[in-house]
C-alpha angles and dihedrals in degrees: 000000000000111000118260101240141178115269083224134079102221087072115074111207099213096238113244129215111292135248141160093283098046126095115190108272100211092045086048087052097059102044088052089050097053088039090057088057092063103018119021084171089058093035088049103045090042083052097048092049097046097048077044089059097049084049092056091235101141092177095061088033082055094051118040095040080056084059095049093041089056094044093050095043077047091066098028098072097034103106133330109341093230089073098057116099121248091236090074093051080057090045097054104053098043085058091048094056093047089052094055100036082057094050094046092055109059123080102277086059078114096057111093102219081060099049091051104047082048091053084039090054088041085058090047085060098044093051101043096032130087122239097270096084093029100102092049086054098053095049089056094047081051091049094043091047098060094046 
């Protein structure tokens, strides 16, 4: 589970033990914090999904991870890559992780079209995000690929 947290910086989320479900909290934090500078839809809707997560409720993780997903492929492949700024790659994969841990959880996580749009969206993830999430990725492709 990824840790409820604050949509503001001045309050620190004591970071938990990690598995394959879990994103840093305080990472997650910040990048929703800098996000919310350039972007409050995208901030709003990465934070959503991620407190949605923490809550177990797979339908608003789903949901709103699929918004911040869009918004951040949106500006992703808007221009030369070299202009986009670092917080979307974040973005994106953090969003990326919240989406598949959420379609993994509900009841259908044994059906294998499911598993492997959840380890598709992971290497999404991998491929368009920046390093911050990575590890956290790459626990949750481990876990989806011995399911």
């Amino acid at each position: 589970r990824v840790a409820k947290m604050q949509h503001t910086a001045s309050r620190r989320v004591k970071p938990r033990k990690e598995d394959a479900s879990t994103l840093d909290a305080v990472v997650l934090e910040a990048v929703v914090a800098e996000l919310d500078a350039t972007d409050r839809a995208a901030a709003g809707a990465l934070g959503r999904a991620s407190d949605a997560v923490g809550a177990a409720d797979w339908r608003a993780a789903a949901e709103h991870s699929a918004v911040a997903q869009e918004l951040a492929w949106k500006v992703l492949h808007t221009g030369h890559w070299t202009e986009v700024a670092p917080v979307w790659r974040a973005a994106y994969a953090a969003a990326c992780h919240c989406a598949a841990v959420a379609c993994t959880s509900v009841d259908a996580a044994s059906e294998r079209e499911v598993l492997l749009g959840a380890l598709r969206t992971v290497d999404l993830g991998l491929m368009l995000g920046d390093t911050r999430f990575r590890a956290a990725l790459l626990r949750l492709a481990r876990r989806l690929e011995t399911l």
